[in-house]
C-alpha positions as CSV (number, residue, x, y, z in Angstrom):
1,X,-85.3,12.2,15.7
2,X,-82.2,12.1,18.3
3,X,-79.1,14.0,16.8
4,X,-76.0,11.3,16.7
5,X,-72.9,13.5,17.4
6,X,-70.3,12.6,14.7
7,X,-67.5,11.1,15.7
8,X,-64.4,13.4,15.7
9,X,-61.6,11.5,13.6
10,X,-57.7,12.2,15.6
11,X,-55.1,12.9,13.8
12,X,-52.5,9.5,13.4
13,X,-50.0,9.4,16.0
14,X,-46.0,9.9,14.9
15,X,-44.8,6.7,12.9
16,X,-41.2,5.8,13.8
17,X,-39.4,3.4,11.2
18,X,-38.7,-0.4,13.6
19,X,-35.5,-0.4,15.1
20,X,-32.3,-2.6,14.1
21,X,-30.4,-4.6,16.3
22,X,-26.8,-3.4,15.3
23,X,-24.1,-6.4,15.2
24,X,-20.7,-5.5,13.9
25,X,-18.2,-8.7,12.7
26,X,-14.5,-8.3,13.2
27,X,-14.1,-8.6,9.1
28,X,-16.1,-5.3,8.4
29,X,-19.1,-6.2,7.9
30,X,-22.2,-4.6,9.7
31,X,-25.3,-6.6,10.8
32,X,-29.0,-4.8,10.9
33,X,-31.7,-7.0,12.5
34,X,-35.4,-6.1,12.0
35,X,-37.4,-8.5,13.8
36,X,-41.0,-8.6,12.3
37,X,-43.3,-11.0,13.7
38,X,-45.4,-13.1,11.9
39,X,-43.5,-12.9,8.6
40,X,-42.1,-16.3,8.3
41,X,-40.2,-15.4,4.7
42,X,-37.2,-13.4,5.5
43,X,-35.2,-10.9,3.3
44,X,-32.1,-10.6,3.5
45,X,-30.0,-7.5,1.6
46,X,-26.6,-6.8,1.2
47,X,-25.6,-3.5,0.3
48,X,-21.8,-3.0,-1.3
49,X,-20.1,0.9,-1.3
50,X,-19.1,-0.2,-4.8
51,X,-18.6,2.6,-7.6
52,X,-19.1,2.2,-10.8
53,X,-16.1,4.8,-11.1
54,X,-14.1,1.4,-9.6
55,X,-14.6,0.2,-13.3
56,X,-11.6,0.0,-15.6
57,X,-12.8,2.6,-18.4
58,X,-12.0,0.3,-21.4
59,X,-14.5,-2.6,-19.5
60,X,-17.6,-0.4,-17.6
61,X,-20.1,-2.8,-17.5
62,X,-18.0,-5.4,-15.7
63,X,-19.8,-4.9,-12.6
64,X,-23.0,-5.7,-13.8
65,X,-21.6,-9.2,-15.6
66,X,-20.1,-10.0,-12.1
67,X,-22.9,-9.3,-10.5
68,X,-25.1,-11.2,-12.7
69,X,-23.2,-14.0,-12.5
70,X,-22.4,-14.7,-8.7
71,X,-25.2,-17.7,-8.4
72,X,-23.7,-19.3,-11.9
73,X,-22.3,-21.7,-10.1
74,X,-19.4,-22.0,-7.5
75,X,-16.3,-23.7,-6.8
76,X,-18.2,-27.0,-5.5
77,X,-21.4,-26.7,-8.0
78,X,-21.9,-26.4,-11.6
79,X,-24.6,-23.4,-12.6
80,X,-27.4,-25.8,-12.7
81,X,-26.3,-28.0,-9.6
82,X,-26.6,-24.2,-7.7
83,X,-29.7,-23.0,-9.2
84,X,-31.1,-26.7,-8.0
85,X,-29.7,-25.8,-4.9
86,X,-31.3,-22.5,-4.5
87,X,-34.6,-23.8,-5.5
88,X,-34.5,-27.0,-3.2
89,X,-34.0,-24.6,0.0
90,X,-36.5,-22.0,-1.3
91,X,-34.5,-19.2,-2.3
92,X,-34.9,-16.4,-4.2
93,X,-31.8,-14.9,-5.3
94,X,-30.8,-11.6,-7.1
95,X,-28.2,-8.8,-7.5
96,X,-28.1,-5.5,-9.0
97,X,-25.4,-2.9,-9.7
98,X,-26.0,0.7,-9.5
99,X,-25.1,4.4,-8.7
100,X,-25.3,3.7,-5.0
101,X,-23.4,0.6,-5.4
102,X,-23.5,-3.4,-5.6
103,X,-26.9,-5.0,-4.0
104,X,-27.8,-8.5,-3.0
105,X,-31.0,-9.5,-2.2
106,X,-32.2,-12.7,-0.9
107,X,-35.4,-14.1,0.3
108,X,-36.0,-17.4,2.1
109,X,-38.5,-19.3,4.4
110,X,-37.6,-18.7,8.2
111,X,-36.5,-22.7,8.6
112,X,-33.9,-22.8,5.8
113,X,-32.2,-19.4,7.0
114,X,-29.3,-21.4,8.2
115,X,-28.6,-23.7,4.7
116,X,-29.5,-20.2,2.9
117,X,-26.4,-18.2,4.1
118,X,-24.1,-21.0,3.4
119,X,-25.1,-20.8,-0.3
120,X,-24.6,-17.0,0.5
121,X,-21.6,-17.2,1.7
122,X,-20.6,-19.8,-1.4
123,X,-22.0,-16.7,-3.7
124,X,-19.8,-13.9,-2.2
125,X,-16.4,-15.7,-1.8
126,X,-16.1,-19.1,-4.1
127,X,-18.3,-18.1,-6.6
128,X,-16.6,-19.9,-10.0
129,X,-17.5,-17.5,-13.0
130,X,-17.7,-20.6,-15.6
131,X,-16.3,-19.2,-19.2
132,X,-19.7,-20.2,-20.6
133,X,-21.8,-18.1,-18.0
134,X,-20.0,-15.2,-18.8
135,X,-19.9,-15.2,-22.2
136,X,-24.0,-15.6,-22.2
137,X,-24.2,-12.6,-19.4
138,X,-22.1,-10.8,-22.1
139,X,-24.5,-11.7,-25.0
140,X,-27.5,-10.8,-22.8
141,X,-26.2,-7.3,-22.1
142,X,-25.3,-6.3,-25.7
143,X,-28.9,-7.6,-26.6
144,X,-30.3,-5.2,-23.7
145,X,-27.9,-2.5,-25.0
146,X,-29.8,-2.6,-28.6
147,X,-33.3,-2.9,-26.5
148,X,-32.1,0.1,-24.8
149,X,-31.6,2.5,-28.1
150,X,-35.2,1.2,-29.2
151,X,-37.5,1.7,-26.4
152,X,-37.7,5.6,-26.4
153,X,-38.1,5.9,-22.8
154,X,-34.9,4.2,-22.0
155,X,-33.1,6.0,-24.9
156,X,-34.3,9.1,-23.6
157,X,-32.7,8.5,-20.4
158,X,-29.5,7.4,-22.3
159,X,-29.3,10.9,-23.8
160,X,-30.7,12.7,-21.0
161,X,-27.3,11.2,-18.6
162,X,-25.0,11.8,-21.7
163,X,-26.3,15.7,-21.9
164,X,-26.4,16.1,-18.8
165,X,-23.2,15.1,-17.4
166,X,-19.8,15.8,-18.1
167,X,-18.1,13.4,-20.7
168,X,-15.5,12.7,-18.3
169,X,-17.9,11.6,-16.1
170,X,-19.3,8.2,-15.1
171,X,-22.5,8.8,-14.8
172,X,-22.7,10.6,-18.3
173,X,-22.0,6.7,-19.4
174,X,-25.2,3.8,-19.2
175,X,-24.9,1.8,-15.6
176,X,-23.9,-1.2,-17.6
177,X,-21.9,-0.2,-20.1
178,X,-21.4,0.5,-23.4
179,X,-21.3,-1.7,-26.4
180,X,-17.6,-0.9,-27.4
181,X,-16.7,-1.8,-23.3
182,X,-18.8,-4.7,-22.7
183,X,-18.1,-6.7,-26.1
184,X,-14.7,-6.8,-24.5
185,X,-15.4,-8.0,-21.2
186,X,-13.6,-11.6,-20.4
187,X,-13.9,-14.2,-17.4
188,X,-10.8,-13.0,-16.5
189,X,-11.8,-9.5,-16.2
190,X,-15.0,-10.3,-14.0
191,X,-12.9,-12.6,-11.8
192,X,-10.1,-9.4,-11.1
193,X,-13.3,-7.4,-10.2
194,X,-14.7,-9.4,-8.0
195,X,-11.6,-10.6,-6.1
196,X,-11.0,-6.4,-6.0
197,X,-14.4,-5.5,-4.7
198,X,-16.6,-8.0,-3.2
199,X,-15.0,-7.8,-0.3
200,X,-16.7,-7.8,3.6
201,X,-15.3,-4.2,4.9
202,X,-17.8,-1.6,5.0
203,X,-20.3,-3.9,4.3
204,X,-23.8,-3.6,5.6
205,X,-26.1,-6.6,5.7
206,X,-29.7,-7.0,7.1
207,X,-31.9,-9.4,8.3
208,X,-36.0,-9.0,8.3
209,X,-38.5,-10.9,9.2
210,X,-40.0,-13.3,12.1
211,X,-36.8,-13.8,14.1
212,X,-37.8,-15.9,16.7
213,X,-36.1,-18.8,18.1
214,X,-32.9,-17.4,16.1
215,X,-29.6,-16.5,16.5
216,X,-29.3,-14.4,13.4
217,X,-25.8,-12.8,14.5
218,X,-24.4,-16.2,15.6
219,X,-25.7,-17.7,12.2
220,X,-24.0,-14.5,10.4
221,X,-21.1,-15.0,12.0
222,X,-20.6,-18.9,11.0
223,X,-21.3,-18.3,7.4
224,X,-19.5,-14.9,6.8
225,X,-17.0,-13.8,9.5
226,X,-14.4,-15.7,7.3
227,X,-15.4,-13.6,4.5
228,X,-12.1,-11.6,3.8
229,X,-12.2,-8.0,4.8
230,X,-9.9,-6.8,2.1
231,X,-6.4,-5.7,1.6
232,X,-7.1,-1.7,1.6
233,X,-9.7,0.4,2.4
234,X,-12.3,1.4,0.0
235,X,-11.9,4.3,-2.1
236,X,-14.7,7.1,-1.6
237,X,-15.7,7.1,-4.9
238,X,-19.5,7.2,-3.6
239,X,-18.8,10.3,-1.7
240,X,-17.6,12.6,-4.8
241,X,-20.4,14.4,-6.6
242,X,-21.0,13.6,-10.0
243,X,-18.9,16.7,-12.5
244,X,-21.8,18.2,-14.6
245,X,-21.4,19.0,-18.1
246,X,-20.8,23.0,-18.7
247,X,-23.4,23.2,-21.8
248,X,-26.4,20.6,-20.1
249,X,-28.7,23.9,-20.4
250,X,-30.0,22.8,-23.7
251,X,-32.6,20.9,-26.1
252,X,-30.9,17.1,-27.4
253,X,-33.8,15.7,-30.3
254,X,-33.4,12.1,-30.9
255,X,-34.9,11.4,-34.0
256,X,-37.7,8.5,-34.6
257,X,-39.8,9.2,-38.0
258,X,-43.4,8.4,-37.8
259,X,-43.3,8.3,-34.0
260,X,-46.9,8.8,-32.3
261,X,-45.7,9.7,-29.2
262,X,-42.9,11.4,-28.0
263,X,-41.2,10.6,-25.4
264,X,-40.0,13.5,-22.8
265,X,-37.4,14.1,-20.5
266,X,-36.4,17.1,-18.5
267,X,-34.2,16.9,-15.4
268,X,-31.8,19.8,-13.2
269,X,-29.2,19.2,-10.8
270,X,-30.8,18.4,-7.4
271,X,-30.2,18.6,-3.7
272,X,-28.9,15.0,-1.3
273,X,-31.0,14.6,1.9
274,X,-27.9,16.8,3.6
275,X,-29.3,19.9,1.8
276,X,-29.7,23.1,3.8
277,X,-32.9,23.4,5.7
278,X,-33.6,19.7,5.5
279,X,-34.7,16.7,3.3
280,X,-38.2,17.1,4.1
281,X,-39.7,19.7,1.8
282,X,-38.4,18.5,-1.5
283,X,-40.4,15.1,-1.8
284,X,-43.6,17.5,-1.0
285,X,-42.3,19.3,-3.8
286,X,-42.0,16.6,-6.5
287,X,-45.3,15.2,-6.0
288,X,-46.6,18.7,-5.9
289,X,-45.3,19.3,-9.5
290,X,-45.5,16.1,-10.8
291,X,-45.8,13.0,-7.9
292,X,-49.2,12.0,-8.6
293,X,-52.5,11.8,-11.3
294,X,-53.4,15.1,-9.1
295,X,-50.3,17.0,-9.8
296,X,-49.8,20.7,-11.5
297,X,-48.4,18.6,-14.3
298,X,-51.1,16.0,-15.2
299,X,-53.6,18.6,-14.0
300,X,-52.8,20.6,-17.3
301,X,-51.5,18.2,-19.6
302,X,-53.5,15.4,-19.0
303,X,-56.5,16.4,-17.8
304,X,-57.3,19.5,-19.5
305,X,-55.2,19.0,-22.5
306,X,-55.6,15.4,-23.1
307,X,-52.2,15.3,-24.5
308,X,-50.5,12.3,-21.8
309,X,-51.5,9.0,-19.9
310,X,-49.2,10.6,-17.2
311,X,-46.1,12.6,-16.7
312,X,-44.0,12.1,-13.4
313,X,-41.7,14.8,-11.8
314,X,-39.3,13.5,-8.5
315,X,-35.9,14.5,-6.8
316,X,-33.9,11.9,-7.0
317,X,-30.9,12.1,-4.6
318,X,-27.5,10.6,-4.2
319,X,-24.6,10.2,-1.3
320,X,-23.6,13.6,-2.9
321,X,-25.1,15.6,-4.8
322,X,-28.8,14.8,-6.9
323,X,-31.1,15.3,-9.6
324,X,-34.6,16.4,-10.4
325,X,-36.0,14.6,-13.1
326,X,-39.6,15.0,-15.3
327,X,-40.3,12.4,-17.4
328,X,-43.0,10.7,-19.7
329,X,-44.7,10.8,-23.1
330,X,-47.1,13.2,-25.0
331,X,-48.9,12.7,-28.1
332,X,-46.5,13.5,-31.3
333,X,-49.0,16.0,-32.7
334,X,-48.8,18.1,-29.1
335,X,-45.2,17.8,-28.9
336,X,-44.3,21.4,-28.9
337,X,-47.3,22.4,-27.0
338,X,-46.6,19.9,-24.7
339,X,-43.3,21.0,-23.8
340,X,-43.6,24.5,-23.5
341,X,-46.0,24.1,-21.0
342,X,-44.2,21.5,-18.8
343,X,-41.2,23.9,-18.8
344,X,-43.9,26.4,-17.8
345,X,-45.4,24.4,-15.3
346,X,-42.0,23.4,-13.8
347,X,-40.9,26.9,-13.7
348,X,-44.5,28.1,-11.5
349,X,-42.7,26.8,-8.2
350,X,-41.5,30.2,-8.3
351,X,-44.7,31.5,-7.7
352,X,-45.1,29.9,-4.5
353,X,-47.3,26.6,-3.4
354,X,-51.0,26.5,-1.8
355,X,-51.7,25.1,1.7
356,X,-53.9,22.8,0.0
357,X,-51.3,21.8,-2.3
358,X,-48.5,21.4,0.3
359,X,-50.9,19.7,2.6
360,X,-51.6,16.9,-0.4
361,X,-47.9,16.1,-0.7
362,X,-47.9,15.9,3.3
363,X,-50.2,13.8,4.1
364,X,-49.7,11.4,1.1
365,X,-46.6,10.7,2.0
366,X,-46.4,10.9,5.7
367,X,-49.6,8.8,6.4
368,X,-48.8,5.9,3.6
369,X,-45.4,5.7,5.4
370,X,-46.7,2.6,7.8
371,X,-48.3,0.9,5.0
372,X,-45.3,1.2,2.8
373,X,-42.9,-0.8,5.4
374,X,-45.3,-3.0,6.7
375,X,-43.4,-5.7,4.9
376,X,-40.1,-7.2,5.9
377,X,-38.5,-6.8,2.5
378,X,-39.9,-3.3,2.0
379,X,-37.9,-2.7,5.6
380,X,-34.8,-4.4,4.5
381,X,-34.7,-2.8,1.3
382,X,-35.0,1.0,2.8
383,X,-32.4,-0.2,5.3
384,X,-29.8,-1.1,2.9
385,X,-30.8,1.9,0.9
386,X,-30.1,4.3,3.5
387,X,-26.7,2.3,4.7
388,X,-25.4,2.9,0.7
389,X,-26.3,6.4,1.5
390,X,-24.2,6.5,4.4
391,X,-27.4,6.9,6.7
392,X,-29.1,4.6,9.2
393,X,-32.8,4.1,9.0
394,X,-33.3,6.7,12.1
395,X,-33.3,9.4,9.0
396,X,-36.7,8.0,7.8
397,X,-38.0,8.1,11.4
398,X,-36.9,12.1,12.4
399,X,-37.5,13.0,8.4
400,X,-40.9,11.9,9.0
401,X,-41.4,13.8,11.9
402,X,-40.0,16.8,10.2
403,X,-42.3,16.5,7.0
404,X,-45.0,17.0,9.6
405,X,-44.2,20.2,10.0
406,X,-43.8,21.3,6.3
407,X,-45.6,24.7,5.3
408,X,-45.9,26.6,2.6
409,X,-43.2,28.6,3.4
410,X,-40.6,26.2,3.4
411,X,-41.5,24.1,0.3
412,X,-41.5,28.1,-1.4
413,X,-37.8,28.4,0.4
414,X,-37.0,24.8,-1.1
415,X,-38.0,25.2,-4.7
416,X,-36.2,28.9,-4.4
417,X,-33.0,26.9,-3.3
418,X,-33.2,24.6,-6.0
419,X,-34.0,27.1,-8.7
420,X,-30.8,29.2,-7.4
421,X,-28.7,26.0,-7.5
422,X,-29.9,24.8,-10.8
423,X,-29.9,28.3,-12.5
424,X,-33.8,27.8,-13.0
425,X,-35.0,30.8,-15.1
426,X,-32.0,33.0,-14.6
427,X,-31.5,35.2,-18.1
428,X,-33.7,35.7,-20.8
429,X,-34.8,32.4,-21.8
430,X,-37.4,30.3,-20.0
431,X,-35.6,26.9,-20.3
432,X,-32.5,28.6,-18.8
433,X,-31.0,25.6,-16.2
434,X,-33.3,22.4,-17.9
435,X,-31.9,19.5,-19.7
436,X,-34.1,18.5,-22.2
437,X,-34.0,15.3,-24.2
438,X,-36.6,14.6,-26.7
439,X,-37.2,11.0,-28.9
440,X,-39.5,12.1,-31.7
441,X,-40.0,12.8,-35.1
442,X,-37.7,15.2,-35.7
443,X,-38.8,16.3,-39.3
444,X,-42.5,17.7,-37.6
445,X,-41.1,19.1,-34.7
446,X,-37.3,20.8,-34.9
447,X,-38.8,24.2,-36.2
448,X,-41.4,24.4,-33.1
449,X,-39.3,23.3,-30.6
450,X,-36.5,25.9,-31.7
451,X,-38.9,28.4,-31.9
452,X,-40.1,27.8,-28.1
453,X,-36.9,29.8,-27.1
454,X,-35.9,27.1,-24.5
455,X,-32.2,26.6,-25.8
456,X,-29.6,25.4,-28.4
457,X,-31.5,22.3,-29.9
458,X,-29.8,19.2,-31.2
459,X,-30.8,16.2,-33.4
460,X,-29.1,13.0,-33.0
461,X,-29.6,10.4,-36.0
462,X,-29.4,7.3,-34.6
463,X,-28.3,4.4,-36.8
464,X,-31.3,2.4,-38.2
465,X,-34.0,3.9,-36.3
């Protein structure tokens, strides 16, 4: 029998993220173009440097009625003549406020691109804000507001930001507002907003998809270089870190009797993609911990222990400043168990990372990269991302090229950066530096979870839970 030599398998060559065509319009607004052939549905996203710290105080939550209710109708069509409109041209429509700011996002066959951005342009400047649309975007956000305090993964979160950060603070506050503020909201308040803020300067807009045969600048130009620019330049909220609460280094317990699961969160301040000695190691590091099935988390807690479907650690970034957050839920009877070992396992980074480990998290990410913006709207989407970051997409490209060269050594020097920052483990208690917020049954679990040692512990009572 003749020995086959086996086929030796090369490494993937260096992925670069596609290159934009850059157009910039005289009003403010900046035009990316991704030209990706063969897909004839093409995305279009806006993003807007729009704070939420631009909300009055007495109405947060204004930006996401306003941006809820752009496409509910306009100055020439009633809501239902618009969404008739939308439909007949084969759009799909939606817009989003969040920490990063106000997104638009818009898909539409290739051969209606032209119609599409004039009901775009209809959406950003003449949108009408009918008294009855507002008053049901209201409604639906106090009804989300009550969802919110019952699902205990969202309520964790709630008490996880409200810990976490400093009262003063915006972000200690949910992205939509609260029920006090949004009960008050008014037509008349969303129109002020908008007529503030949804305006073209700073801007960034872009365009993926099968560009063929178009003038995508020239059509950009007809529908939105009348788009006013604005009448000062935008404040730099997005720039400012967020002011962290001085006591965050402690145990919040929301109580739910009878719970069978509890539900888990545990976060630290966190590093932006600016941090010192690059982006690059810390998404290693999350899905080292706690990124994937595979991870030192699930490994122990799920696999061995049998306590979780899945627990899932990432850094989480922002223009300035960040956040590293844990998150999932445990069986109630393994509760205290469950925590004290996730604090544990969070807190082994300090030991240092294998090769094999670190090699994982590498090629995971790096190798998926091509399949994960294959798509136009998965291109259009990181591209506006990065633009509310203040980036362009060539981060993703020389970030990738740097994550090829992650060690051990560096992802150790990361996760010793982080724990400096954070006050990981610094004095004599092992939960020194975590925010922990808990939705349980309080009644089985306060004495354990006190007696853990991981800090102050609170219980919060809420109202007909």
């Amino acid at each position: 029998m003749t020995d086959v030599a086996r086929p030796v398998v090369a490494p993937p060559a260096p992925w670069d993220f596609p290159v934009a065509q850059t157009h910039d319009l005289p009003n403010g607004l900046r035009l990316l173009t991704y030209d990706v052939p063969g897909q004839y549905v093409l995305s279009l996203r806006l993003g807007l440097p729009i704070s939420l710290r631009d909300e009055p105080r007495e109405r947060e939550g204004v930006a996401t009625i306003m941006a809820r209710s752009l496409d509910e109708g306009t100055e020439r069509w009633s809501a239902e003549e618009f969404a008739r409109l939308l439909e007949r041209k084969g759009v799909s429509f939606g817009a989003g406020m969040a920490d990063s700011g106000l997104s638009l996002d818009l898909d539409v066959v290739k051969g209606n691109l032209e119609p599409a951005l004039d009901l775009l342009r209809q959406i950003l400047t003449e949108p009408a804000f009918p008294q009855t649309e507002v008053a049901r975007q209201v409604r639906t956000r106090l009804a989300e507001i009550d969802q919110e305090r019952a699902v205990p993964s969202a309520r964790a979160g709630l008490e996880f930001v409200r810990t976490f950060y400093a009262a003063q603070d915006r972000s200690s506050r949910p992205t939509g507002g609260s029920r006090d503020t949004v009960a008050q909201i008014t037509r008349d308040d969303v129109t002020q907003f908008h007529a503030d803020h949804v305006v073209a300067a700073g801007v960034t807009m872009v365009v993926a998809g099968d560009l063929a045969g178009l003038d995508v600048p020239a059509l950009v130009d007809s529908a939105l270089g009348g788009w006013s620019s604005g009448g000062r330049e935008r404040d730099r909220h997005l720039d400012r870190p967020a002011t962290l609460a001085a006591d965050r280094s402690r145990i919040v317990l929301v109580s739910r009797p009878g719970s069978v699961q509890t539900e888990l969160v545990v976060g630290a301040p966190g590093p932006d993609r600016s941090v010192e000695g690059g982006w690059a190691p810390y998404p290693v590091l999350g899905f080292v911990l706690g990124g994937s099935p595979t991870a030192r988390i699930d490994a122990v807690l799920r696999e061995e222990k049998g306590y979780t479907y899945g627990i899932r650690s990432s850094f989480r970034p922002r223009r300035a400043g960040g956040l590293f957050l844990t998150s999932g839920s445990v069986r109630s009877d393994s509760t205290p168990e469950s925590l004290h070992l996730l604090v544990e396992i969070l807190g082994s980074g300090s030991e240092g990372f294998s090769d094999k480990e670190i090699r994982s998290g590498v090629d995971f990410i790096s190798k998926t990269a091509p399949g994960r913006y294959a798509t136009a709207d998965a291109i259009a989407d990181e591209a506006v991302s990065m633009a509310l970051d203040g980036r362009t997409t060539e981060f993703v490209t020389s970030n990738l090229r740097d994550l090829r060269t992650v060690d051990a050594a560096r992802v150790d020097a990361a996760y010793a950066r982080f724990a400096e920052r954070a006050g990981i483990g610094a004095g004599p208690r092992p939960g020194a530096g975590w925010t922990i917020a808990l939705v349980g049954d309080a009644e089985a679990h306060l004495d354990a979870i006190s007696a853990l040692g991981l800090g102050d512990v609170t219980v919060v009572r809420d109202e007909h839970a």
